[in-house]
N, C-alpha and C positions, 0 to 999 in steps of 0.2 A: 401660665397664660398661653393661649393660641391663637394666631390670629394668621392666617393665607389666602391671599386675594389676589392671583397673579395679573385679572383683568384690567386692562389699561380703561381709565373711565374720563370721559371727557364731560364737563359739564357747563350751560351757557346756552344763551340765545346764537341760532348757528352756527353750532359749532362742529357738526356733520362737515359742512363745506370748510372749514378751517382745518381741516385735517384729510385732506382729499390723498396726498402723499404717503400717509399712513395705508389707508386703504386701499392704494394700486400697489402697495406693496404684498399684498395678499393673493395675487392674480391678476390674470386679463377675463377669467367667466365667471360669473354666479348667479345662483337662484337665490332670489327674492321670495323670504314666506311672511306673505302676512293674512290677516283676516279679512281683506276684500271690503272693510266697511271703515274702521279705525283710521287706519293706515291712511287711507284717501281723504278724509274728511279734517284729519289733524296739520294735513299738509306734509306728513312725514316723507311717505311712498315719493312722491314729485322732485321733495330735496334730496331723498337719494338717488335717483332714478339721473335727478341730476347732474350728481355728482358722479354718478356712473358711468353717465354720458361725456362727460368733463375729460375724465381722467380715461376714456376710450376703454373702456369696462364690457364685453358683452355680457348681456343679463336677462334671464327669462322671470315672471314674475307668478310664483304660485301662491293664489291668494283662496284655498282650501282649507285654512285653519277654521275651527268653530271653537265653540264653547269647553272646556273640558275636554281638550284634543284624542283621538284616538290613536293610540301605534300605530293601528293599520294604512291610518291618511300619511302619516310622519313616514313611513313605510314608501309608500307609492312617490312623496315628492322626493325621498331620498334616491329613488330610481330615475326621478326625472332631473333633477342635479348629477346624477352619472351618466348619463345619455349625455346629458350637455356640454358634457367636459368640464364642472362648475371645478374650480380650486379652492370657493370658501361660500360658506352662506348666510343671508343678512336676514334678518328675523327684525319684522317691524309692528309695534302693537302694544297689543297688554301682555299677561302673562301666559294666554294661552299663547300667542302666537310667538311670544320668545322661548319657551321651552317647548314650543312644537320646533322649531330652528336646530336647538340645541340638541334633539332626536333625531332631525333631516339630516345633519353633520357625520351624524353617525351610519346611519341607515347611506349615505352617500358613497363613504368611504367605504361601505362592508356590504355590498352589492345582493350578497348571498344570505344574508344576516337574516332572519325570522324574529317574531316575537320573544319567544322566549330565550334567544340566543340573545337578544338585546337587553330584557331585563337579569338575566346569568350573566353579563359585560364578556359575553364571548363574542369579542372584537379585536380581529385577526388586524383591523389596521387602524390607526389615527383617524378619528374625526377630523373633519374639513375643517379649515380655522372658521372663527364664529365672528361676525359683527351682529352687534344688537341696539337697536332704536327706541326706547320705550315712549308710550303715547300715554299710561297711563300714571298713574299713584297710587301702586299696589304692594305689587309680587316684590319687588324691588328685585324682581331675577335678573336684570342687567349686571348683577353682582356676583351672583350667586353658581353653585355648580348643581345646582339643583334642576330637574324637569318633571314635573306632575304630567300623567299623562294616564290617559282609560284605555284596559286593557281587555281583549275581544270577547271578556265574559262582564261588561261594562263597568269594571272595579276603578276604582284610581290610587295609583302609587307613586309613588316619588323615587326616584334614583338619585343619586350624589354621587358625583364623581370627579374629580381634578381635571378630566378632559372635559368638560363640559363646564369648564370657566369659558367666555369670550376674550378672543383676542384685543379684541375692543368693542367698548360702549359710549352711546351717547347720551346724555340725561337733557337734554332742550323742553325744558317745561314746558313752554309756550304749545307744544302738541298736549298736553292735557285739558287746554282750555277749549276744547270742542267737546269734553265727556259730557256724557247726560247726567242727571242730578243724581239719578240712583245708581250710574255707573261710580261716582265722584264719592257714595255713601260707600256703597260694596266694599271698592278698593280702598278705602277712606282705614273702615275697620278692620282690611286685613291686614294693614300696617300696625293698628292697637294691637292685633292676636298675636303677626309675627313678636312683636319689640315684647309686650305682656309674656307668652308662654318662652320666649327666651331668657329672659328673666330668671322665670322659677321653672328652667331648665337645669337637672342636674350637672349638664356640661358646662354652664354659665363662669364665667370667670370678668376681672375685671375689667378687661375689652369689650366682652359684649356686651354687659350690662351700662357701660357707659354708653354703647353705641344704641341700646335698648329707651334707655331714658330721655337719652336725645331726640331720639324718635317718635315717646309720646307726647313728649314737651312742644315740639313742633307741630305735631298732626291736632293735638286738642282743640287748639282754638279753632283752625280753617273744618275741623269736623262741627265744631260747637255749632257753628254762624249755617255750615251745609246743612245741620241736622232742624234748623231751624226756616231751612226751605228757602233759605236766603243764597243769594249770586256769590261766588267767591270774587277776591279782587285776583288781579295777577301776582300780588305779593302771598295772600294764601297760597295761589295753586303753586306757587314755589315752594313755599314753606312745606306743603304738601307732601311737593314732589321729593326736595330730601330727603324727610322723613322717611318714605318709602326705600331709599337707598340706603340709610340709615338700618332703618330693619333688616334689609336684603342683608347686610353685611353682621348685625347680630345672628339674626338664624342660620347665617354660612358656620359661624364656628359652633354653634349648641342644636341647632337644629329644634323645630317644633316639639309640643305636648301632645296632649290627648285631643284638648278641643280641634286641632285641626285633622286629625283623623277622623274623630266621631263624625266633626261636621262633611268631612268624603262621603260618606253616607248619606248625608241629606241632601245633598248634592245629590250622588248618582240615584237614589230612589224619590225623590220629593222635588227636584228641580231647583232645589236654593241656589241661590249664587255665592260663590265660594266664599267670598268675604264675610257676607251674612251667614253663611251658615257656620266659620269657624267662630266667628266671635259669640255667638248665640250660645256659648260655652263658657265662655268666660268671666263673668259672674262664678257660677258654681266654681271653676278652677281657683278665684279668686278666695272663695268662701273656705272652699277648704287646706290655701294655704293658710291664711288667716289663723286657721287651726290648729293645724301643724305643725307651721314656722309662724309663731305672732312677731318677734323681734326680724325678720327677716323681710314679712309681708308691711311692719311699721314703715321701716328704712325705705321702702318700695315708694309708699305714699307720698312718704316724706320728701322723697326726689323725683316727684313728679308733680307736686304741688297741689293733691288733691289728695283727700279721704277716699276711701274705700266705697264709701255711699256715691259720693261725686263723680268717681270714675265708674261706677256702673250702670250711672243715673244717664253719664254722655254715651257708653256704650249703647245701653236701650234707647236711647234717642233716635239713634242713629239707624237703627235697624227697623224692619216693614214691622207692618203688624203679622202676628203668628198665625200662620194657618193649618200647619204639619199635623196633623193626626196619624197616631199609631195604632194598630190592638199590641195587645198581652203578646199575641203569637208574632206579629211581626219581632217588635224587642226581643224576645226570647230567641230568633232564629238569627238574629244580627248578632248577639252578647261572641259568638265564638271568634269573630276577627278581631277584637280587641283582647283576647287572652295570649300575653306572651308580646303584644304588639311593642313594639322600639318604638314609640310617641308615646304612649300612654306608661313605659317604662321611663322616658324620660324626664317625664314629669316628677317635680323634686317632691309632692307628696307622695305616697302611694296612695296608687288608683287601683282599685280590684279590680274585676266583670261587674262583681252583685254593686260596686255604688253608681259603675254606668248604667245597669238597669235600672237603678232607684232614679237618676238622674232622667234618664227618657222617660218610666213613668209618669214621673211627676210634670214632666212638661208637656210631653205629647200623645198621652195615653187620657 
């Protein structure tokens, strides 16, 4: 078994300000990154800003995160936390803007640092310690050591690294209950994809699969009731919101499949939103473990209180209607980044090139 999670995680209604001592212990400056829109409206940005204020914190706030963050922006505010004198940085948001945080850390400390010096982890100093505030029910990266991020040929990768755990996290559900319905889907199902392809990750052991199960068991219902256009209560968006952390903490020790790389593609060429576009795979991943491992993918069912049909049935629920169209020529010029790929190896079937091109055919061609 494996299991390393050095981040200290706080969870609870206000629990930012019940821990203000923690976090002057990190400094007297820092940059603020969040997304300029999240942040403000969930009331997160105000309670720490607060509590920054509190605890006599100077704090600049760079609220330049977007969608599918760029190195290059992660870049520039890493240069504006070292102009500032910042000692640690607070990343407040969903998931772009906490592992856009957990890149500014970096790029902070390493002033001289370039793209590819960042994805080669050619960093000459320690990341800046990290606080992180999650708003939404997704990534569950307030856990994780993980940062997605597009890189200046607009690709998106993922990095893992131990420095890029947070010093501290806060989990305060009650910021999720300003998401939009289809922000609430998106990140809804990226919780299914992460806790699902951890699963029937060949790294899988029995820590993450329990922390896996947990995770679907809790997100089903509060997805069932969303996928149905219906309000969540405050007891879903909790239930929700674990789950999500839940996940964060399986895919920390097994790390992603296929579906969430395929779906980086439809993301950076088609505009999906990450969630939707990892889980939009998952059916097929599910079919062919099925096949595979039948005693394996049984046990799965089994512990998550649905059939095969049921869970793919709430999967599709949940997702838009399809609109992606591909040609022959697009698929055929994509198949070479998933040769050799570490997620599509990961995956406890084997997955060739020729059955992800059978796979987009048959869906988007």
């Amino acid at each position: 078994m494996n299991f390393y999670m050095p981040a200290r995680l706080y969870v609870g209604s206000g629990c930012i300000a019940q821990h203000l001592d923690e976090i002057s212990s990190l400094g007297d400056c820092c940059l603020v990154v969040t997304d300029g829109v999240a942040a403000k409206a969930s009331g997160a940005l105000s309670d720490v800003t607060s509590v920054l204020d509190t605890a006599h914190i100077d704090f600049a706030v760079w609220d330049g995160v977007s969608e599918n963050p760029p190195v290059r922006s992660c870049l520039e505010a890493g240069l504006k936390a070292n102009e500032l004198g910042a000692t640690f940085v607070v990343g407040i948001g969903g998931g772009s803007a906490l592992d856009a945080a957990k890149a500014v850390s970096v790029f902070a400390a390493n002033p001289t640092l370039d793209e590819d010096g960042f994805y080669g982890f050619d960093w000459q100093q320690e990341p800046l310690p990290i606080v992180l505030v999650g708003t939404t029910a997704g990534t569950g990266s307030e856990v994780t050591k993980v940062s997605v991020l597009t890189d200046s040929k607009a690709r998106k990768h993922s990095i893992h690294d131990d420095r890029l755990f947070a010093n501290l996290s806060f989990g305060d559900s009650t910021y999720t209950r300003t998401c939009p319905h289809a922000v609430t889907l998106s990140c809804g199902v990226d919780v299914l994809a992460h806790a699902t392809e951890s699963y029937f990750s060949r790294k899988a052991d029995q820590i993450s699969r329990a922390f896996a199960i947990s995770a679907i068991r809790l997100a089903a219902g509060p997805l069932g009731v969303a996928a149905r256009g219906d309000q969540l209560t405050d007891e879903q968006r909790d239930a929700l919101y674990e789950a999500s952390i839940l996940g964060g903490l399986a895919i920390n020790t097994t790390g992603t499949c296929f579906p969430h790389n395929v779906g980086y593609y439809l993301t950076e060429n088609y505009h999906v939103p990450h969630g939707f576009a990892s889980a939009v795979f998952l059916p097929q991943m599910l079919e062919w473990a099925s096949q595979s491992h039948p005693g394996y993918s049984q046990e799965f069912f089994a512990l998550i209180g649905m059939s095969r049909e049921e869970y793919v049935k709430l999967i599709e629920r949940c997702l838009p209607q399809q609109t992606v169209s591909m040609s022959e020529r697009e698929v055929l010029d994509a198949l070479p980044r998933w040769d050799g790929n570490g997620s599509v190896l990961n995956t406890i079937t084997h997955v060739s090139v020729d059955m992800i091109r059978q796979m987009l055919d048959s869906m988007f061609v």
